[in-house]
Steps between C-alpha positions, in 0.01 A plus 500: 500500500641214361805511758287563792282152385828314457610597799175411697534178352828435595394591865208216480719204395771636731263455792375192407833368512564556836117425638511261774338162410235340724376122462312333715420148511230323723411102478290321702416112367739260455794426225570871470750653237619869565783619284605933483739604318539861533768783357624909662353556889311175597210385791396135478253369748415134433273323710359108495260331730463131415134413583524134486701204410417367083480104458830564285743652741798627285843555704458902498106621581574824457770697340615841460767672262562869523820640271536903546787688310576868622575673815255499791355203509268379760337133462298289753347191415264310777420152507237302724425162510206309672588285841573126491744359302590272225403830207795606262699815595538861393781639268557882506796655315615885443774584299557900504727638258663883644591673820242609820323185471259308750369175494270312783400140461224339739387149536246368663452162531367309844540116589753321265403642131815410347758713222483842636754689273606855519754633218601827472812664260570835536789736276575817574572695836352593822249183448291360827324102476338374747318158488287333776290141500252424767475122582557254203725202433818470223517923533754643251667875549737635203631871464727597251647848521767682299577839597612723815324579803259222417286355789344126569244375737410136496202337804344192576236446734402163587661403201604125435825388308635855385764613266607866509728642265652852467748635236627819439788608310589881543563700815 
């Protein structure tokens, strides 16, 4: 008896171990903070929808941090800003640590909100990024990828004064 309850117990932290890990993440207000950090077979879905423009404007409105470490990642963060122009920007970085990885970035931010900045790093192999920003002014693209058979995607639309950068070291 005692085996067979050892054993069952091994089973239960053995599964836990390899449970996929879910965290979700939706903002809506201004100044937002997101940050998930997340270990084995990860899903991040962060969202932010800035609702108005504080008296204080800081250079980043809303910012989002997701760190995953394992194999199978898969990590989207959203941003949306209101029209006009003159508000701070949005900051979204992923960093996934292991192989089979995905990671989507979106921006949205119409007239000339300014510092749009998309960051993602990636380790392993077989890892996909894509990043898009919609309208904004000063936008800023940055993937990092070590690895093989690794995969970057980086669009503006009705973007003003971009920079774009892409590096991979692998095959």
């Amino acid at each position: 008896m005692k085996k067979l309850f050892l054993g069952a117990l091994a089973l239960t932290f053995g599964a836990i171990g390899f449970a996929q890990n879910t965290g979700t993440v939706i903002q809506s207000g201004n100044q937002q903070l997101a940050d998930v950090q997340q270990t084995g077979t990860n899903t991040a879905l962060v969202t932010q929808n800035q609702s108005g423009t504080p008296s204080n404007t800081p250079a980043y409105m809303n910012n989002a941090v997701v760190l995953q470490n394992g194999a199978g990642n898969n990590a989207t963060i959203l941003q949306d800003e209101l029209g006009g122009g003159g508000k701070g920007g949005n900051d979204a970085e992923i960093t996934q640590l292991g192989s089979g990885n995905t990671s989507s970035q979106t921006t949205y931010a119409p007239g000339s909100n300014a510092g749009q900045d998309v960051e993602a790093y990636q380790n392993g192999t077989n890892n996909n990024v894509t990043q898009n920003i919609q309208g904004g002014y000063t936008d800023y693209f940055y993937t990092k990828q070590l690895g093989t058979s690794n995969t970057a995607t980086q669009t503006g639309t009705g973007v003003t004064y971009n920079t774009a950068k892409i590096f991979q070291d692998g095959t």
